[in-house]
N, C-alpha and C positions, 0 to 999 in steps of 0.2 A: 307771365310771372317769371319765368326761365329767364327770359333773357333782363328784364328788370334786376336780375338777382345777381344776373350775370355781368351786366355792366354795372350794378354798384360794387361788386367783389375785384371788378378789375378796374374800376374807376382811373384811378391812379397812373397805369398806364395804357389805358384807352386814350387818356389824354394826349401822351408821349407819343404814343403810334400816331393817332391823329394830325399832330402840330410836327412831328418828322416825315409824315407824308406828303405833309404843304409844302413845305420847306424842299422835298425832293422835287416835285412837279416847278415849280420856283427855281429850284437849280436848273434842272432840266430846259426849263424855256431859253435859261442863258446860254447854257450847255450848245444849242441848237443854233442857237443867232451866233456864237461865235464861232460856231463852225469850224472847231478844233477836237470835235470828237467827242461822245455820251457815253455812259455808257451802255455797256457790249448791248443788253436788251433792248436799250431805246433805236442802237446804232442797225442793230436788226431789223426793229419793228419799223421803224422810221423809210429802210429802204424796201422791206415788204411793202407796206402800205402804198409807195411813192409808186412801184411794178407796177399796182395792182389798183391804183387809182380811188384811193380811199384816205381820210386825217388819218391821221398818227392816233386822235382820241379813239376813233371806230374802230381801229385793225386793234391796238391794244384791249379795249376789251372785249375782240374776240377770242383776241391770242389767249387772254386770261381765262374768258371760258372754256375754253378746250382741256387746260390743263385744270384747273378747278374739277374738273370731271375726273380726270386721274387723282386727286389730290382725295377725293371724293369713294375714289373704289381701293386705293391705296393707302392713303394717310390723312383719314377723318379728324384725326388729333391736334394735324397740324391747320385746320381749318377755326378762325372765330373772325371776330370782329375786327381786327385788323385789315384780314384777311379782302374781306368786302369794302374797306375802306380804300385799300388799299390798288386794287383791281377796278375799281370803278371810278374811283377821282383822279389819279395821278396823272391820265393821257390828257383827263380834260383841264388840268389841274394848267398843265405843259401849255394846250392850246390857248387859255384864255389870257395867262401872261406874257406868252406871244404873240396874242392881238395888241393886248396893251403896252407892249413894249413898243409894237411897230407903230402906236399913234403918239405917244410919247418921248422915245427916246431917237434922235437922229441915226440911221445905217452908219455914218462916221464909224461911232462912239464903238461900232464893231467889226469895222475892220483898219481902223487905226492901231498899229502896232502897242503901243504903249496899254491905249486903253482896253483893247481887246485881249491882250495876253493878262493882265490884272484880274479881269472878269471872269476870264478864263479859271485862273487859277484860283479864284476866293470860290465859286459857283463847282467846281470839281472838289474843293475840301466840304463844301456845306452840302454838297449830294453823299459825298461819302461817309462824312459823321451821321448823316441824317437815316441813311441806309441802315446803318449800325446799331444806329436808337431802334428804328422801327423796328429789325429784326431783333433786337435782345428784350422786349417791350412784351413778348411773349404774350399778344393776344390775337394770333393769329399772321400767316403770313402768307405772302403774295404767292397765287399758284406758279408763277416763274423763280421764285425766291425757293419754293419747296422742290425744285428737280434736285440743287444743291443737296439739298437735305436727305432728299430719299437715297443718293448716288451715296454719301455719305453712309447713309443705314445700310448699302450695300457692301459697301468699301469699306469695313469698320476699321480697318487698318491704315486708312489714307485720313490724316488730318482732315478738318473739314478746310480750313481757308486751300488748300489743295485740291480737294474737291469742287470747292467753287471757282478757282483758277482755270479747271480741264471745263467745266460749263458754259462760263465766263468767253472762253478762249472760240468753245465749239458756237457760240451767237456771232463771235468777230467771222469767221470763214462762213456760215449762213449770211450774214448781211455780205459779205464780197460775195456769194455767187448768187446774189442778185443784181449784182451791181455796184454795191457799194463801196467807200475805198476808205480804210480803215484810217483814222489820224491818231495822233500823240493820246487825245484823253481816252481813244478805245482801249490802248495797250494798258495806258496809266491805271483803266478801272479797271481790268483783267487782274491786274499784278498786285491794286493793294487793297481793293476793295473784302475780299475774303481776311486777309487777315486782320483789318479795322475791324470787322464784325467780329474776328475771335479776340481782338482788344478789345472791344467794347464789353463782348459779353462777360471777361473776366472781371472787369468792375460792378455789371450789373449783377452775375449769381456764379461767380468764382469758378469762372469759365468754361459755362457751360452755357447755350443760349435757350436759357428757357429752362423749366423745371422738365415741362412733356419731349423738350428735345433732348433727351441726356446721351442720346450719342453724337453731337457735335461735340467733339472736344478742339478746344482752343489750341 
């Protein structure tokens, strides 16, 4: 009955979380083919995984159970339904419209200048408004998405899109020392992704993201 009660009371934006978490795994798959950079956590996960001989879907939701555990002994509050939406579909979300890209759409189409710098660029705006919904959507948020947040309730003095910057930044030198080599959309997500979420959140509840997060300020 809880959670019955639970999803009719957050109905609304269950929704929102849900259809911005598509929408991210979706960006994400292009993000990948065009091979201009993800962001900072895909760009991590994606070169952990690749070390370590495992999909991108399976190391992600390890990665997320590990931290779900601290979000768990830490910040219970920041844990719902999102939260599992979000941590569980998104890697897979990535892998399956990268299957279906590769039976559909021609390799051309991504690394042709014209066309791949386009895709580039609409799939890096539609990850990052999308990011912004799901986090202001306040029904739960991804245990990667809550380091930000906790660093934040440490730092009450550092902005949050700041705080997400120094996380954001600390995934891009994790994914290089595994290997990786950072491109244009790693830095792009680093630099504006935080403060789109404190844009968004000012439109969604007067800039703050979330009622239970009231120390993100915008």
């Amino acid at each position: 009955m809880k959670l019955k009660s639970y999803l009719k009371s957050n109905r609304k934006m269950t929704v929102v979380s849900f259809v911005a978490i598509f929408f991210m795994g979706l960006s994400i798959s292009f993000l990948i083919l065009c091979n201009l950079g993800t962001d900072t956590c895909v760009f991590m996960n994606t070169n952990v995984a690749a070390k370590i001989g495992t999909s991108f879907g399976n190391w992600q939701l390890i990665f997320n159970i590990f931290f779900l555990i601290l979000m768990i002994i830490f910040r219970r509050d920041l844990i719902g339904i999102g939260t599992i939406i979000n941590m569980v579909l998104i890697g897979y979300y990535a892998d399956f419209f990268d299957w279906v890209w590769s039976k559909t759409i021609p390799d051309s189409v991504f690394t042709e200048p014209f066309s791949r710098y386009t895709i580039f660029a609409l799939a890096l705006i539609g990850f990052i408004i999308s990011a912004a919904m799901y986090m202001n959507a306040n029904v739960g948020i991804a245990p990667y998405d809550a380091i930000s947040v906790m660093f934040n309730g440490i730092f009450k003095k550092l902005p949050y899109f700041i705080c997400r910057i120094i996380i954001d930044s600390t995934c891009i030198f994790v994914g290089m020392a595994v290997g990786g080599k950072p491109l244009i959309g790693n830095i792009l997500m680093a630099l504006l992704l935080g403060p789109t979420i404190s844009i968004v959140g000012k439109k969604f509840n007067n800039g703050k993201i979330g009622d239970k997060h009231e120390e993100i300020q915008a």
